[in-house]
N, C-alpha and C positions, 0 to 999 in steps of 0.2 A: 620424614626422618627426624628423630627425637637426639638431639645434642647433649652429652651428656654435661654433669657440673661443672666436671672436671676438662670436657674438652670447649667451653664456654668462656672458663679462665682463662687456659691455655691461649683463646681467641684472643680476648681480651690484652692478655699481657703482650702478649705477639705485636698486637696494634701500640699499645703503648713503648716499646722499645722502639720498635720503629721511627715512631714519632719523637722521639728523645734523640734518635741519631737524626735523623734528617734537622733538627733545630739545631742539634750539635754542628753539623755537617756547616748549615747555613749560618753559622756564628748566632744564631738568638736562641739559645738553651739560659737560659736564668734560674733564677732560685723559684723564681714565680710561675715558670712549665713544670719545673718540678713540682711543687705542692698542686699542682693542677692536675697531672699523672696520677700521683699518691692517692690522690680526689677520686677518680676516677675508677682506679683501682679498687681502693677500701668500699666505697660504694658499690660499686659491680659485684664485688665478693660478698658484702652484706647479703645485697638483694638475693644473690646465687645462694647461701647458706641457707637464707630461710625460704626462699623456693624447695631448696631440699628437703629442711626437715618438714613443709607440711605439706608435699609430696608423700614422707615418711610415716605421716600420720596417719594422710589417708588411706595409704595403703595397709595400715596395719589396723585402722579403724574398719576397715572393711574384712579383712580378715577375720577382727574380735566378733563383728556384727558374724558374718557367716558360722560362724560355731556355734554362738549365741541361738542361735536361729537349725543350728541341726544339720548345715546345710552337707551331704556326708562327699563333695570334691572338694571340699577345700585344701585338703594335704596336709592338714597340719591334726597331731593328735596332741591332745588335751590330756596331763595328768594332774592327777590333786595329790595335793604335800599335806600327807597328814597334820592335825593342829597337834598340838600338844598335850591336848587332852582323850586324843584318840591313839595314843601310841603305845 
């Protein structure tokens, strides 16, 4: 089963509230669980971003390649934009 970014975060963030009320709950919520949350957060969302775009890439680098190549299931049609010398 393939998770997607978006429900990754979603993971993510879920864990981190939690964890905020339960130190809430326990009286040791500081300024210091906080920038460690934050931490937490911003880094898991980086790493997630850029899993995605080169996810994005390869998938559409595989796509270029297959046209490239002639390959006629790809699904995708190919038009050319006249230059400006041919109009």
């Amino acid at each position: 089963m393939v998770i997607s970014a978006q429900e990754r975060l979603a993971d993510v963030m879920a864990a981190v509230v939690e964890v905020a009320a339960e130190s809430g709950e326990s009286g040791t919520y500081t300024a210091e669980v906080a920038r460690t949350l934050t931490a937490v957060v911003g880094k898991v969302g980086a790493r997630i971003a850029v899993e995605a775009e080169v996810r994005g890439f390869r998938s559409g680098w595989s796509e270029a390649m297959e046209l490239a190549a002639g390959a006629p299931e790809s699904g995708a049609e190919v038009l050319r934009m006249p230059s400006s010398s041919e109009e």
